[in-house]
C-alpha positions in Angstrom: -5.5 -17.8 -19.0 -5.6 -18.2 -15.5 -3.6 -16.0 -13.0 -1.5 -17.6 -10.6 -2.7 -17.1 -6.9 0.1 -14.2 -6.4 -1.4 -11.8 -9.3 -5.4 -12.6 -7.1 -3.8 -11.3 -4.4 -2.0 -8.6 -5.5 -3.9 -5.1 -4.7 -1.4 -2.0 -5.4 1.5 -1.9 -6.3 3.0 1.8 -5.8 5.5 2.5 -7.1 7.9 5.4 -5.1 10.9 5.0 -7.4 12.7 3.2 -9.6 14.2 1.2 -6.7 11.7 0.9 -4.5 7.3 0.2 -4.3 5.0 -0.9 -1.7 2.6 -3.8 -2.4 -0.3 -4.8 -1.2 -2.0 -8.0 -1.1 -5.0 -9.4 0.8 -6.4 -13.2 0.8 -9.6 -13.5 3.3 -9.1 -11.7 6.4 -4.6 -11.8 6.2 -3.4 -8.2 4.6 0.2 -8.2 3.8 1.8 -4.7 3.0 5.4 -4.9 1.2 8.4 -2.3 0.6 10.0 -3.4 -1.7 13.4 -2.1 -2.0 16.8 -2.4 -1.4 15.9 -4.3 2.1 12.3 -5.3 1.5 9.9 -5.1 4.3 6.7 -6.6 5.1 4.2 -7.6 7.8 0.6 -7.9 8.0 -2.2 -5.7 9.3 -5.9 -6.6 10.2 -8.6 -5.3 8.4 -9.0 -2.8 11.3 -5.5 -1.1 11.4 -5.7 -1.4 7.1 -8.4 1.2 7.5 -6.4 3.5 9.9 -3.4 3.2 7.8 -5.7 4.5 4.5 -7.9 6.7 6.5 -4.1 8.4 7.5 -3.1 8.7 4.1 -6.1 10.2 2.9 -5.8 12.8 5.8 -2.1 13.4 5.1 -2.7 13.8 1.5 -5.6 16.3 1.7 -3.2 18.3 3.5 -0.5 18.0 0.7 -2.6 19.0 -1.6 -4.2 21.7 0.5 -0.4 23.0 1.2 0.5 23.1 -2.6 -2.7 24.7 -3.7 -1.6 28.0 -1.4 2.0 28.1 -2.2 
């Protein structure tokens, strides 16, 4: 079966809630990050500020879980 160049795309999909996700998708050097929700969002990053972005989140969630772990 082949996939349709959508699902070769497709990173993540995260889903937040029932009403909303963010998706990811990257073909060559264009990355194209998606909320999806009520009023869907999206714009595209270069390979530069896509490692920022995760390089934040990794950061922010350390500090979640560090923040959890002493309460």
């Amino acid at each position: 079966m082949v996939k349709d160049l959508d699902d070769l795309s497709r990173v993540a999909v995260i889903e937040i809630d029932e009403s909303a996700a963010i998706i990811i998708e990257q073909i060559d050097d264009e990355i194209t990050l998606s909320i999806a929700s009520v009023v869907g969002v999206h714009f595209q990053v270069t390979a530069e500020q896509a490692l920022k972005l995760s390089e934040a989140l990794v950061i922010a969630a350390e500090n979640a879980a560090k923040s959890r772990a002493s309460t």
